[in-house]
C-alpha positions as CSV (number, residue, x, y, z in Angstrom):
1,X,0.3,-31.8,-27.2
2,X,4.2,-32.2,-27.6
3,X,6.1,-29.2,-28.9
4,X,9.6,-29.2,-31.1
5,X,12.6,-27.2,-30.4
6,X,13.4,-25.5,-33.4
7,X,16.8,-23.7,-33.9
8,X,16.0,-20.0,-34.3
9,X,16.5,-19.1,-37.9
10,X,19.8,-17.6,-38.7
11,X,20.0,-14.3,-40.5
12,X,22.7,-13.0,-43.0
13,X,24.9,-10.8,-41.6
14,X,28.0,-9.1,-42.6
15,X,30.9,-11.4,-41.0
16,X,34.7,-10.3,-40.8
17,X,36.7,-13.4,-41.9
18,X,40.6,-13.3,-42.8
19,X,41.8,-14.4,-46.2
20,X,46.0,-14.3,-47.2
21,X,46.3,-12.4,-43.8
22,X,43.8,-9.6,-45.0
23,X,39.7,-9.0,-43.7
24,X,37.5,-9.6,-45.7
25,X,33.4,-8.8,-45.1
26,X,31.2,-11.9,-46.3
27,X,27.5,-12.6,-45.9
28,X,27.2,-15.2,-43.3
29,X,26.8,-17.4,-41.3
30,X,26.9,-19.4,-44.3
31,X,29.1,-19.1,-47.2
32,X,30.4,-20.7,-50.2
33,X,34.3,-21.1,-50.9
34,X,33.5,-19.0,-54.1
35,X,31.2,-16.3,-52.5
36,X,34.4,-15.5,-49.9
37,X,36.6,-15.5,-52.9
38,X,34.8,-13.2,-55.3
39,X,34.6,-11.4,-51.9
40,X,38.0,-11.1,-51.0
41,X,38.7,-9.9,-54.8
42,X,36.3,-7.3,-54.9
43,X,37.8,-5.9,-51.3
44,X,41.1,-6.0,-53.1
45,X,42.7,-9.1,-51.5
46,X,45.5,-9.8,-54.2
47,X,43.6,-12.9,-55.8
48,X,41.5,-14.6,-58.4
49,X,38.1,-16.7,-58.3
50,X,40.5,-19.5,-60.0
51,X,42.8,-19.6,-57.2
52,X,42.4,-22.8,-54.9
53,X,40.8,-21.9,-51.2
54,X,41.7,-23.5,-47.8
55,X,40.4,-23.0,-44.6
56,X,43.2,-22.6,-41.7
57,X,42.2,-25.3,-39.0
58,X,45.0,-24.8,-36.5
59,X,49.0,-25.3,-37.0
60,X,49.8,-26.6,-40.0
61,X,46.4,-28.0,-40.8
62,X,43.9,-26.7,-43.6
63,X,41.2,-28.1,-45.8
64,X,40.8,-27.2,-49.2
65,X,37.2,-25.3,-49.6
66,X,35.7,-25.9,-53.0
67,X,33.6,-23.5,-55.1
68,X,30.5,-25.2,-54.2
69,X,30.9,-25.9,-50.8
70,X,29.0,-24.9,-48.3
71,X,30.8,-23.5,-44.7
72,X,29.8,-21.4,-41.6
73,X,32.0,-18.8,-41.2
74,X,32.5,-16.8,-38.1
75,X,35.1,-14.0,-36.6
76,X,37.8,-16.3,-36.7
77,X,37.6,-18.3,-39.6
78,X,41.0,-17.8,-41.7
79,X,41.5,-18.5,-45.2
80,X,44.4,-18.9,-47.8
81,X,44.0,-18.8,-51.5
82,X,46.9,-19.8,-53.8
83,X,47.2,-20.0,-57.3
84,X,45.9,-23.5,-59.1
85,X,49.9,-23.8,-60.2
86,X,51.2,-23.1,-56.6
87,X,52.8,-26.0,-54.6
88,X,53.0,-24.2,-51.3
């Protein structure tokens, strides 16, 4: 008889993330660049769903999150959202 390890199933749970320098509650561990979007709107982070989302990855360095994609989020995870138009 063998047996399997098995990661422990992971259960949502409210997780404080920062987006434009403001916290923002999203259901994690797992979340989609819209879901912490619409999130940040609704908590009144001054931004649309259009806007285009990065994760912060250290200096200097970000990734662009799309809508659909999938990201584990945790404490520290940072964000920026700028407008579609926005060259910065």
């Amino acid at each position: 008889m063998s047996t399997t390890f098995q990661e422990p199933a992971r259960h949502p749970h409210l997780v404080e993330i920062t987006v434009n320098g403001r916290p923002v509650n999203v259901l994690g561990p797992k979340a989609t660049g819209l879901q912490i979007k619409e999130a940040a709107v609704e908590q009144g982070v001054s931004i649309q769903v259009d806007f285009v989302l990065s994760e912060v990855r250290g200096h200097d360095r970000r990734r662009v999150v799309g809508d659909d994609d999938l990201i584990t989020v945790n404490k520290r995870s940072e964000f920026v959202a700028v407008a579609p138009d926005d060259n910065s």
